[in-house]
N, C-alpha and C positions, 0 to 999 in steps of 0.2 A: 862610812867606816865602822858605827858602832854596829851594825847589824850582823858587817862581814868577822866582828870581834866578837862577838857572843856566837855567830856560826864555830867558829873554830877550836870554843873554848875556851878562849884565853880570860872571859871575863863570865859571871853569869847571872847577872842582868843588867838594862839599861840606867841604872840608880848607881851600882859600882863604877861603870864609867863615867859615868859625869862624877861622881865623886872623886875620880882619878884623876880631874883637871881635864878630859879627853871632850871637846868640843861635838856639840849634835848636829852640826851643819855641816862636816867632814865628807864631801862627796867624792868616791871613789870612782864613779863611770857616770858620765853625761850622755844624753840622746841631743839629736841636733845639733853637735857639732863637730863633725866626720858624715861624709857621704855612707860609710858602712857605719852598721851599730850593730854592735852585739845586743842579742835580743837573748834574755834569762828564760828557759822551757822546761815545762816540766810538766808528770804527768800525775795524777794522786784517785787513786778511786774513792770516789764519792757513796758515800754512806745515806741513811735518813736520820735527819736530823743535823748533819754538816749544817756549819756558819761556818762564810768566808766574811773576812774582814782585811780591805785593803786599803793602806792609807798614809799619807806624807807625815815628813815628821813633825807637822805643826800639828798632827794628833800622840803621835808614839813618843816623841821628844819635848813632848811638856804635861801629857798623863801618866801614871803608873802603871807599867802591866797591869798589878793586881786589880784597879780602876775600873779599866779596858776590860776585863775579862768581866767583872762584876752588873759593869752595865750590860756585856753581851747577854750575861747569864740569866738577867733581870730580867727580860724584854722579848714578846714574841713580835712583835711586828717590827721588818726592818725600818720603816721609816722613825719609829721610834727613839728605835737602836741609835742611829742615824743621828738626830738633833739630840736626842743626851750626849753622844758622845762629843759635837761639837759644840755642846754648851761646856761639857767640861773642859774642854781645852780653851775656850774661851776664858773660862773663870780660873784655868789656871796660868794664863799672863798670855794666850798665842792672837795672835793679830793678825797671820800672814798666814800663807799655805796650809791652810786647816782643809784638806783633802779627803775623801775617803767611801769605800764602795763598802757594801754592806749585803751579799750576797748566801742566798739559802735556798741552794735549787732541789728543782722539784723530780723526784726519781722515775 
């Protein structure tokens, strides 16, 4: 829910929501449970020097964007990237679904 709330607008960043009392575990669509899923597609042309970063919210819902962006920014090597990022969600209280892809293709 917060993610679909910051798409919209209505909020602009994930710190105003939790500060709104608005829960980080609010899931809007589940996979596996319905025979059909809606599957999210999209297409983005790819640059050099693009980083993807994909990741549950036991990374985005217990680090800072500003954080998040900082280690990305920090760090050539994803594997790097990778273990700072879930050190810091570790060190910031996450225990469960600390998830995350860490991706910088090559043109």
């Amino acid at each position: 829910m917060a993610q679909q709330l910051l798409d919209k607008g209505l909020f602009s960043s994930r710190e105003e929501i939790n500060e709104a009392g608005i829960g980080d575990n609010i899931l809007t669509r589940g996979i596996g449970l319905d025979a059909d899923v809606e599957v999210d597609v999209g297409d983005e042309r790819l640059h050099a020097g693009d980083l993807y970063l994909m990741c549950s919210d036991g990374l985005c819902g217990k680090v800072p964007d500003a954080d998040i962006q900082d280690i990305l920014l920090r760090h050539v090597s994803r594997e790097r990237i990778a273990d700072e990022l879930v050190e810091a969600a570790l060190a910031a209280g996450g225990r469960d679904n600390i998830s995350l892809i860490v991706a910088h293709p090559e043109l």
